[in-house]
C-alpha positions as CSV (number, residue, x, y, z in Angstrom):
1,X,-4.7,-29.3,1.4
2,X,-6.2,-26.6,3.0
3,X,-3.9,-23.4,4.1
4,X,-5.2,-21.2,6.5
5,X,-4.9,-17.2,5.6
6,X,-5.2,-17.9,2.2
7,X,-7.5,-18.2,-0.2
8,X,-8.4,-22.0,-0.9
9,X,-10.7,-23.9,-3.4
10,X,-13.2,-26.4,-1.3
11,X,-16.1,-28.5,-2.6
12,X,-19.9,-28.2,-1.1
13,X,-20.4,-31.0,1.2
14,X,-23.5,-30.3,3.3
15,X,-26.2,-27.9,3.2
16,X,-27.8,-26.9,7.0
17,X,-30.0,-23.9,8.0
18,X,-27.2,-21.2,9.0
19,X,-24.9,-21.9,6.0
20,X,-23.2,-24.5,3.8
21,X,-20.2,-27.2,5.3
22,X,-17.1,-27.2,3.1
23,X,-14.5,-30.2,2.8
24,X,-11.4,-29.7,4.6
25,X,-9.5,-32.4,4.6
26,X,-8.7,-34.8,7.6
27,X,-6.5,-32.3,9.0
28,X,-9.9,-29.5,9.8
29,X,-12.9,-31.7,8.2
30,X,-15.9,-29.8,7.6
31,X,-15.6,-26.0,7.5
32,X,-18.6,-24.0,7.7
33,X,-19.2,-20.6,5.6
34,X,-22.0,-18.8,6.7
35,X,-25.1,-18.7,4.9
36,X,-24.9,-14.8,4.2
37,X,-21.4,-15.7,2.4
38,X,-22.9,-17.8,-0.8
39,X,-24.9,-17.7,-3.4
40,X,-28.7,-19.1,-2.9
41,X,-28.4,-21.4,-6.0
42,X,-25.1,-22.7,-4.3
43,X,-25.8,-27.1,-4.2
44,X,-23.6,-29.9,-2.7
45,X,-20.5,-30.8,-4.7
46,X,-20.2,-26.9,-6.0
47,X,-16.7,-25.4,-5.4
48,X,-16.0,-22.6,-4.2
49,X,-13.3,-19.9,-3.6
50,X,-12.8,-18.9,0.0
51,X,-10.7,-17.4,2.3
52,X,-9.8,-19.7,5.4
53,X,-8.9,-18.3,8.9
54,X,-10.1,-18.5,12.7
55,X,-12.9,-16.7,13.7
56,X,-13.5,-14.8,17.2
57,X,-14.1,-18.3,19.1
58,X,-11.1,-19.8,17.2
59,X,-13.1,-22.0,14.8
60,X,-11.5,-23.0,11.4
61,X,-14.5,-20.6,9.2
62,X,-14.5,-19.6,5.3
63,X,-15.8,-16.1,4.1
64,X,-16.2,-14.9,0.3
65,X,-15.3,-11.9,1.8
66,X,-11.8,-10.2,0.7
67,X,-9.2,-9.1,3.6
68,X,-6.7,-6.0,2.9
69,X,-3.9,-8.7,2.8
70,X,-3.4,-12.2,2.9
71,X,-0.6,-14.6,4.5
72,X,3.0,-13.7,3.0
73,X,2.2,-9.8,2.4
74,X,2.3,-6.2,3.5
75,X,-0.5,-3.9,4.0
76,X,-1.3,-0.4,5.8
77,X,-4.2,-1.1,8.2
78,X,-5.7,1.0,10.7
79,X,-5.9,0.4,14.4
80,X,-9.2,-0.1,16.0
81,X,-8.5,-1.4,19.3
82,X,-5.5,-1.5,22.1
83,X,-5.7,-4.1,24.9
84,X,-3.3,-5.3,27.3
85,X,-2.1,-8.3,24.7
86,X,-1.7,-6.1,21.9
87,X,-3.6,-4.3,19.2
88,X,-6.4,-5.4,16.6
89,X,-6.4,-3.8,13.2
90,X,-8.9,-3.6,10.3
91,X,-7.9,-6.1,7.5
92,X,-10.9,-6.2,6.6
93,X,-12.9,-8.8,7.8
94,X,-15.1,-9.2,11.1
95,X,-12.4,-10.7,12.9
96,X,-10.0,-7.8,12.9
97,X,-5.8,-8.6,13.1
98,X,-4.1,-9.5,16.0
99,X,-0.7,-7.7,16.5
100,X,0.8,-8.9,20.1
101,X,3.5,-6.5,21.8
102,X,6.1,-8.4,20.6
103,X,6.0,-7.6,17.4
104,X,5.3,-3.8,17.5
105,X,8.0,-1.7,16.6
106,X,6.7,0.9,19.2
107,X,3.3,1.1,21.1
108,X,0.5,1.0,18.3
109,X,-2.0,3.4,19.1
110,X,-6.3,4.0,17.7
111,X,-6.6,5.9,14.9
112,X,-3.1,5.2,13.6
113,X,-2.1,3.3,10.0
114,X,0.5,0.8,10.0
115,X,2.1,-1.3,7.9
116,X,2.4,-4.7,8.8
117,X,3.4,-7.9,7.4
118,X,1.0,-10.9,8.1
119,X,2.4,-14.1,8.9
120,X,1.1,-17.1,10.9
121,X,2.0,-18.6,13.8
122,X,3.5,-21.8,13.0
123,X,2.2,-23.7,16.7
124,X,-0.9,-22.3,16.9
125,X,-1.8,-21.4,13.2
126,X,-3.2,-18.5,14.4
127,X,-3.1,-15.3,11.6
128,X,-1.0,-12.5,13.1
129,X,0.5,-9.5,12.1
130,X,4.1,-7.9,12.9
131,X,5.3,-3.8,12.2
132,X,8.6,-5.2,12.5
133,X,8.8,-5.2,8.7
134,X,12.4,-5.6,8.2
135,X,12.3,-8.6,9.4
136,X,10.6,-10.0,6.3
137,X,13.1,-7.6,3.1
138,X,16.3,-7.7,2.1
139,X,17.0,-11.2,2.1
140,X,17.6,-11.8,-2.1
141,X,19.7,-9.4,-3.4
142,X,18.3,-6.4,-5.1
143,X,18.3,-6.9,-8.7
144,X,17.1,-4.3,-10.3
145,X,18.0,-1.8,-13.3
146,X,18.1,2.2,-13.0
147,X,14.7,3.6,-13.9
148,X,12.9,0.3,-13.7
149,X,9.1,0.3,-12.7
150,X,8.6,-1.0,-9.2
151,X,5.3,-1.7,-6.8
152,X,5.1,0.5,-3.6
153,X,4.2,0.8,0.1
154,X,4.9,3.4,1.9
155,X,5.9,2.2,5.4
156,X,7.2,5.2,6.8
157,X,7.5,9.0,7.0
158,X,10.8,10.8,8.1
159,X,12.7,14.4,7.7
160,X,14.3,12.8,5.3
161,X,12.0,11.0,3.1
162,X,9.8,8.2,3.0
163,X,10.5,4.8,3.5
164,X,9.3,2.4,0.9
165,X,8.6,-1.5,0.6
166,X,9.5,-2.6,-3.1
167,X,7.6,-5.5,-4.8
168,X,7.4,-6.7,-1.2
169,X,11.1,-7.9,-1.0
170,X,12.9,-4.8,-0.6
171,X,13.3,-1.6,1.2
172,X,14.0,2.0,-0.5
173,X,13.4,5.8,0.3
174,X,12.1,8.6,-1.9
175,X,13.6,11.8,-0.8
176,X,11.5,14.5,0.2
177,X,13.5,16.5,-2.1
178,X,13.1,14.6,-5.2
179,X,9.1,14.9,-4.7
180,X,6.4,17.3,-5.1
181,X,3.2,16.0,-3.4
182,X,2.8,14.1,0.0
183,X,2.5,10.5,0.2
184,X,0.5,8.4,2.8
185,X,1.3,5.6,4.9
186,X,-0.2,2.3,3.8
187,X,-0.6,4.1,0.2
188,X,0.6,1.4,-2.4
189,X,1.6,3.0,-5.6
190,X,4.2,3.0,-8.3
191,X,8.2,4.1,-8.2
192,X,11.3,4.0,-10.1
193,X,14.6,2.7,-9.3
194,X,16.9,5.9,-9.2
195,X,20.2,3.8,-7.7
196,X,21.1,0.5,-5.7
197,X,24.0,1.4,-4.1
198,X,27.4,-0.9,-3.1
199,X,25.7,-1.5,0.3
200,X,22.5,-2.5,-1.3
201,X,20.6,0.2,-0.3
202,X,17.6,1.8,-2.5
203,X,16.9,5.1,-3.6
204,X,14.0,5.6,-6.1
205,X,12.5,8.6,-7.8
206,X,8.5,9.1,-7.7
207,X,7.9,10.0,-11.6
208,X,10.2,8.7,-14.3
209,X,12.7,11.3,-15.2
210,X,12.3,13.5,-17.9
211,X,9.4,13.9,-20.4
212,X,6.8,11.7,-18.3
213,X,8.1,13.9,-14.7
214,X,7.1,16.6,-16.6
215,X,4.0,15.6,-17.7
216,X,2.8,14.7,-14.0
217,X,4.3,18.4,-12.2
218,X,2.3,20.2,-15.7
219,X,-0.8,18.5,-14.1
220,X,-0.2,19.5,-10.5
221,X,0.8,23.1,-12.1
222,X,-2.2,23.0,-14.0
223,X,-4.4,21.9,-10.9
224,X,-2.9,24.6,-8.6
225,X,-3.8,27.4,-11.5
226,X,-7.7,26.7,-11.6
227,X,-7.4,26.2,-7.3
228,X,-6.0,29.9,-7.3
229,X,-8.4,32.1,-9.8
230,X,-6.1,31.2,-13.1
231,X,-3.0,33.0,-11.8
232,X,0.0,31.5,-9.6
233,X,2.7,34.0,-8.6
234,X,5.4,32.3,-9.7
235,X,7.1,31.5,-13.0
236,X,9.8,30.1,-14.8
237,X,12.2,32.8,-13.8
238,X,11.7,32.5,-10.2
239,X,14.1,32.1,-7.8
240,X,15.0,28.0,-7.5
241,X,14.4,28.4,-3.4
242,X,10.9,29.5,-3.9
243,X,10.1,27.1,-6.8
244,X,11.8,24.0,-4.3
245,X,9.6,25.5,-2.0
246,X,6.1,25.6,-3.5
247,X,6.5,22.4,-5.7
248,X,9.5,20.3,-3.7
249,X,11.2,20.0,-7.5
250,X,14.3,21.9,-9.1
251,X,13.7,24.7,-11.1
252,X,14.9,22.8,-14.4
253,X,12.0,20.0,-13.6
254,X,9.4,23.1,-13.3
255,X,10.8,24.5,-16.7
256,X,9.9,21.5,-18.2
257,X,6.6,21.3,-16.7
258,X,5.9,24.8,-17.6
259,X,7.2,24.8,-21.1
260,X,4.7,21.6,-21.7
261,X,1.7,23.8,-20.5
262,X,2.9,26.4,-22.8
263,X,3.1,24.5,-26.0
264,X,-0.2,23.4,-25.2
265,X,-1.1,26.7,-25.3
266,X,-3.0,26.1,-21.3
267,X,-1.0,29.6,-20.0
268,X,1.1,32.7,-20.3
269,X,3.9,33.4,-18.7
270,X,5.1,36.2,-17.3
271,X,8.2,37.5,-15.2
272,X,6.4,37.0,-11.8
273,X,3.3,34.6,-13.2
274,X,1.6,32.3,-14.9
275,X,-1.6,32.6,-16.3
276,X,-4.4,30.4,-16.7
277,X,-5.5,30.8,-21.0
């Protein structure tokens, strides 16, 4: 059975001039992929792996082509267009994403990432996609350990942190903090459970704790060193409030980061600096 917004295995069932006719089913029959989509030494009764959706004039189309997301998941995508029904975002493919009013958290505007969730209309089968994320988390309870590895998107930035989907069933927050580089909207990465609290909520940490945190501030240290001529004006002895505010760590984290450059023998440190060896 064919799904739409998915990706679907059909069989080659007729050959024309502007591209090859795939077997639906009874339910949509023959679906056309365009020519500029397949392989020339594509033949009848080949299958294929396509992506299924509606094109611009609402026909039932396949593509080889890859979309940002598919039905069922989350994905930061940029806006390209506003009209008075809603916005369109890139996901992708030519036919960008619809996202009606109704499902906009606030008024989506060009230029602007998102993350959205696409689902399908279940009357019309047509592909949509919804900011109203939390809509679509925390219905399983969150079973996870402290410091397990978990999958990422960033779905939102505020004063105090950034707002995180985990493995796509969950939301958590890194605090600003707890981090020393800026994050992205729409940037899918890796985190680490830190604590699920009594109410279920999630906190999670950036970098694991201790030797491997370390290891990724001694290569931010290191990359700030040759940015700045070998020398950075601040040490191991500085003042925690100026360490928290050039790196957005603690000062025992930047020990540790420092000490690791150091027994590497990458810099000397001083009272006031560190020195690029």
């Amino acid at each position: 059975m064919v799904e739409i917004g998915k990706y679907n295995s059909l069989r080659v069932v007729k050959d024309v001039e502007h591209g090859l006719y795939l077997d639906g089913g009874d339910k949509y029959g023959e679906i056309l992929i365009p020519r500029k989509y397949v392989s020339e030494d594509t033949k009848i009764d080949d299958m294929i792996d396509v992506f299924v959706y509606y094109d611009t004039e609402d026909r039932v189309i396949a593509t080889t082509e890859q979309p940002y997301a598919t039905i069922g998941e989350f994905a930061g995508l940029q806006v390209i267009d506003v009209n008075k029904f809603g916005a369109f975002l890139d996901w992708g493919l030519i036919k960008d994403l619809f996202v009606p009013f109704r499902e906009q958290k606030a008024k989506m505007q060009v230029g602007k990432t998102y993350v959205v969730y696409i689902d399908i209309d279940e009357k019309s089968e047509r592909i949509v996609g919804s900011a109203k994320i939390e809509n679509y988390l925390d219905n399983v309870p969150p079973m996870y350990r402290e410091d397990q590895e978990v999958d990422i998107i960033v779905a939102g930035i505020s004063d105090l942190g950034y707002t995180c989907i985990i493995n796509s069933l969950h939301k958590g927050i890194i605090y600003k903090n707890e981090i020393f580089e800026d994050l992205y909207i729409g940037q899918q990465t890796k985190a680490y459970i830190k604590k699920v609290r009594e109410d279920e909520k999630i906190d999670l940490y950036y970098h694991k704790k201790g030797l491997k945190a370390s290891e990724d501030l001694s290569d931010i240290v290191l990359r700030r060193l040759k940015d700045n001529n070998g020398v950075l004006n601040i040490s191991d002895k500085s003042d925690a409030a100026l360490i928290n505010e050039e790196f957005g760590v603690s000062k025992k984290q930047f020990k540790k980061a420092v000490g690791h450059l150091y027994k590497q023998r990458l810099i000397k440190i001083e009272n006031d600096k560190i020195t690029l060896l």
